[in-house]
N, C-alpha and C positions, 0 to 999 in steps of 0.2 A: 504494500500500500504506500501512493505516496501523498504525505503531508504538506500540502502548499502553503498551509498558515496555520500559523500558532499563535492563537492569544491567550497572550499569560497577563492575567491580574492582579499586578501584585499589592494591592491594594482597595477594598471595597470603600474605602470612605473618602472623602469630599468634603470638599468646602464648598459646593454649594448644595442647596432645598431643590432640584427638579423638579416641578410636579410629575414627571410620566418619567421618574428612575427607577429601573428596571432593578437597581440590587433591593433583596429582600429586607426588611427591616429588622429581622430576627438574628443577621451575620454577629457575631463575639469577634472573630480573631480582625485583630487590624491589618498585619503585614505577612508579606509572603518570606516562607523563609528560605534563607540559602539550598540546604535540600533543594528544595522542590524546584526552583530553580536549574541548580545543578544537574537532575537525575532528567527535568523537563528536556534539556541540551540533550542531554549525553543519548536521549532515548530516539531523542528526532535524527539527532545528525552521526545516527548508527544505523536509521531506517534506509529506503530504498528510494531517497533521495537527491536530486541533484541541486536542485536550488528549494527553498523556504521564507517566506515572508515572517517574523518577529512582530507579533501586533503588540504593545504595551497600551494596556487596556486598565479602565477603570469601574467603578469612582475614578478619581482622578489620578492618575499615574503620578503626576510631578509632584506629590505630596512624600513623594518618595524622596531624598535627598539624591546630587547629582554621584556621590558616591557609591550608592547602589547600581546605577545605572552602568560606573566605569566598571563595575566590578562584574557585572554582571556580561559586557560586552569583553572582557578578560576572559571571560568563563569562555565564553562561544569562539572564540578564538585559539584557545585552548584544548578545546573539546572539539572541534572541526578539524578533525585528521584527515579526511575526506577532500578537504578543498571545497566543501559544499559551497554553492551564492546564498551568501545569506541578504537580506534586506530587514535593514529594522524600520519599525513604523511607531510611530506614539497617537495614541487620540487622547487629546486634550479639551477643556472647557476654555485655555489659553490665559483663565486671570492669572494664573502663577507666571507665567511666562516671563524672562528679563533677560537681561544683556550676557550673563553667565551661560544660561539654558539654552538661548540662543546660539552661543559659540559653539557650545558642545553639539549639541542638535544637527548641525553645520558642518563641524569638523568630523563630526561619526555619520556623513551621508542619511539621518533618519529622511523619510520621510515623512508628515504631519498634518495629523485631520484637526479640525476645529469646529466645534461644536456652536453654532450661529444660526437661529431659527427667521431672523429675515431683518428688518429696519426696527429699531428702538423699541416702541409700544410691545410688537410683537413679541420679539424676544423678549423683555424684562414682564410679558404675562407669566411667562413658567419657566424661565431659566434664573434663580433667583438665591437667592442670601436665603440665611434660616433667618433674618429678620424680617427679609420683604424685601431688602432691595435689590432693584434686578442687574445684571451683569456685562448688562451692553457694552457699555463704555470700559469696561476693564477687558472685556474682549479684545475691541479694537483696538486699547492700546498694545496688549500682546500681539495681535497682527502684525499691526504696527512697527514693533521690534523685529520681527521675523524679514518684513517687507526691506527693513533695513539693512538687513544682514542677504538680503538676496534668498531668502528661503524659499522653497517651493512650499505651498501648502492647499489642501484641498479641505471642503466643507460640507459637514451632514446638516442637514434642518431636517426637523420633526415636524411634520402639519399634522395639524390639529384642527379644532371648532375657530380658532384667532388667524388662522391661515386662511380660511375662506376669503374668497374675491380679494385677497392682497398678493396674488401670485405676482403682479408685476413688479410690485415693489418689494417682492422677496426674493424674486428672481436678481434686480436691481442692487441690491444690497449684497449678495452672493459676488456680484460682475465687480463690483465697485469694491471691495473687499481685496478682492485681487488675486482671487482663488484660481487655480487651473485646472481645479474641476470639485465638483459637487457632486452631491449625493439626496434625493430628496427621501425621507422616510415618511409612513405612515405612523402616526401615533399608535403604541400597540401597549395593552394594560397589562404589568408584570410587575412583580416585586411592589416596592412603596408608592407606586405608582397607581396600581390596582384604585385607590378610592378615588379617583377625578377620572375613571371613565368616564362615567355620564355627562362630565363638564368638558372632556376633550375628545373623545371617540369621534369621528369621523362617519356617518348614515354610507349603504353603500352610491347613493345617488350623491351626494356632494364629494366622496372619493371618485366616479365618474367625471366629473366636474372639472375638480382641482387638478387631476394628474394628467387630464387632454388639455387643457389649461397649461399648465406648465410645459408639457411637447410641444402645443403650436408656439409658446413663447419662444422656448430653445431653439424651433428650427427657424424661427426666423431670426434672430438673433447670430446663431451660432456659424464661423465661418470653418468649421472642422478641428477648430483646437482647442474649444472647452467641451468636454465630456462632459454631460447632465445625467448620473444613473437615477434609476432604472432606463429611460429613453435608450440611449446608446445601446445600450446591451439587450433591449428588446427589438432594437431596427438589426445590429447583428445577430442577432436569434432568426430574421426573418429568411437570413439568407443562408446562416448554414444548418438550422433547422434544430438548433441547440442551445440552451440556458447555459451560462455562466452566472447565473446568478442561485443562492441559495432557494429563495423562494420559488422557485420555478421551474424546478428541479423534482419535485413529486417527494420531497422529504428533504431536510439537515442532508447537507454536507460533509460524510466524516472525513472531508481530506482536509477537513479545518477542526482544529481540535480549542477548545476555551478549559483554558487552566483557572479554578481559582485558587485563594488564597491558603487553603486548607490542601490543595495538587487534587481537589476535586475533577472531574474530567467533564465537561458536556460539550454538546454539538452548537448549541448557541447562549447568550448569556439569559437570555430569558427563563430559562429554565435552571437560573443558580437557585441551591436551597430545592427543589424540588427530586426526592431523590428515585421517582419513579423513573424518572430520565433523565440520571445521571449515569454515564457510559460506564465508565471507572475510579481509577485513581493513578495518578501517574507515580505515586511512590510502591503500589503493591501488585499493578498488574501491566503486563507486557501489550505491546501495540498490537500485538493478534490477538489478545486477548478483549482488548477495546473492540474490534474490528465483530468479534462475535458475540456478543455484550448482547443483553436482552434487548436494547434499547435500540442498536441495531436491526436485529429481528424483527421491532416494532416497526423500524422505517421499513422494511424490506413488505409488512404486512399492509403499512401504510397506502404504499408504490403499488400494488395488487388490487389496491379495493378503490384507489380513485380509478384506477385504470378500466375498472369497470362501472363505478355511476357515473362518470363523463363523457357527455356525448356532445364535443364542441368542436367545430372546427379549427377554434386558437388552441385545443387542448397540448401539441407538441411543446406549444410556447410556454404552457403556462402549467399544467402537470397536476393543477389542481391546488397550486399555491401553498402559503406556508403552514407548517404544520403547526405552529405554534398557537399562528391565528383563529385553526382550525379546533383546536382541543379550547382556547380562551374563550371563542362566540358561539364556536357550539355542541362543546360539550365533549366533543370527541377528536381523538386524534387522526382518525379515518374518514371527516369527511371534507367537503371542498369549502375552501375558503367561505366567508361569509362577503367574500367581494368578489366572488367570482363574474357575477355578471358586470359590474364595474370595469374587472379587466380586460373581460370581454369586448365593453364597450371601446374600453382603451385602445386593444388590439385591431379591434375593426378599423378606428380612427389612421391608427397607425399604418395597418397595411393597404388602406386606402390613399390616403398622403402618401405614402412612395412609388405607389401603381401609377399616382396621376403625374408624379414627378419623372416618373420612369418614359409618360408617353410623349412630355414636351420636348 
């Protein structure tokens, strides 16, 4: 099996209140320890592969001091007998961010996502202080640094109920940011996040909305060198008839593994603290042993049963969508998204817009 991405968490907590944070409210341990760490390395870059992505994932990763991080890119260096390509990535909220983290970040090639849900109002409705105040301005001034330093760096926004009909101006705020590429997510209820469903969930007719919304922006906008996901990787799905994306895929992805702070193992973070669908454990059990893991079986069972109540024309594209979303709206992890006719709608949009472009 090969392993294209590793996120490792080595820390669930934060400095800031998200409303829609996915870590459970129940986690004890703060920090990740060496171990786990350590055995995380040694187990990947012993496996059957040749390159690896490094996600450092949170809560907020930078709450980690910069000497865990030397020490921990010593280790992979270290421990890569192989020659493997490694790439490290950080996802950040970016108020920590300064002219130190900066450097480092720069001189160790990471590359850096930043967490930005669109112009001021929006963002400061739920990306927030535990006192209330919201995080905008401390964002941009970490951009800011970055932009400095000549960083490259890309941006997730979460739509929600406060994303409605501000796609231009969230789109806007993305461009002007100075990102070289994005990412848009659906707001999805997990972990502490769980109680402001009802205040941020997204209907599946306003997710029709918002996410053909945001394609016609992109494509008219975009002159081939800012990536908008999901877009991009759905207009490539159209052509070679294959997802790279997790959700669209008919189940999790194990060739991405999410370490957390305890070398708990899962397929995505959503499912931290849930131990029905937790793979393993990277300190007691071997990568074949993940690979045949109940939870596995589950997606294997998963990938069988969408395969037969879907009867959609986009269904290559779309596989029945994520599983996660599937077990949170309804109930179960077998069946199709609760937005499936939403992507449906999306998809049609989609490969009507390239047909028409295909005929001028």
């Amino acid at each position: 099996m090969r392993y294209k991405e590793i996120v490792i968490t080595p820390t669930q907590e934060c400095n800031l209140s998200c409303r829609y944070c996915y870590i459970p409210s129940t986690h004890k341990k703060k920090w990740v320890s060496k171990e786990i760490v350590e055995t995380t390395f040694k187990k990947i870059l012993n496996a059957d592969t040749k390159e690896v992505s490094i996600i450092w994932h949170g809560g907020e990763p930078l709450l980690m001091d910069l000497d865990f991080f030397r020490e921990s890119l010593d280790l992979e260096k270290r421990l890569n007998k192989r020659d493997i390509k490694i790439k490290n990535n950080i996802q950040t909220n970016a108020t920590l961010i300064n002219r130190d983290i900066a450097y480092f970040l720069k001189k160790n090639n990471f590359e850096v996502g930043i967490s930005l849900d669109g112009p001021k109002d929006v963002h400061d409705c739920n990306r927030i202080y535990s006192d209330g105040r919201g995080s905008f301005d401390d964002v941009m001034k970490g951009i800011s640094i970055l932009r400095e330093r000549d960083i490259p760096f890309g941006i997730i926004s979460i739509l929600n109920k406060k994303s409605i009909n501000r796609e231009k101006e969230i789109y806007k705020t993305i461009r002007e940011a100075g990102a070289n590429r994005a990412r848009v997510n659906l707001y999805s209820s997990a972990g502490k996040g769980k109680i402001y469903k009802d205040y941020l969930e997204l209907s599946p007719k306003e997710v029709s909305k918002i996410l053909i919304n945001f394609y016609d922006i992109w494509t008219k906008d975009n002159d081939g060198n800012f990536m908008l996901s999901p877009f991009k990787n759905i207009v490539d799905s159209m052509f070679t008839g294959k997802s790279n994306l997790c959700e669209y895929q008919g189940g999790c992805n194990l060739n991405i593994l999410v370490v957390d702070m305890y070398g708990d193992l899962y397929s995505c973070g959503r499912f931290f603290g849930i131990k029905k669908y937790k793979i393993g454990s990277i300190l007691k059990d071997s990568l074949k042993d993940i690979q045949q893991s109940n939870f596995s079986k589950m997606l294997d069972e998963r990938k069988r049963r969408i395969e037969e109540i879907c009867d959609c024309e986009y269904f290559k594209f779309c596989r029945g969508g994520c599983a996660y979303e599937s077990l949170d709206n309804r109930g179960s992890f077998n069946e199709k998204t609760l937005y499936c006719e939403s992507r449906k709608e999306l998809f049609a949009h989609i490969y009507n817009d390239i047909k028409n472009k295909i005929k001028q």
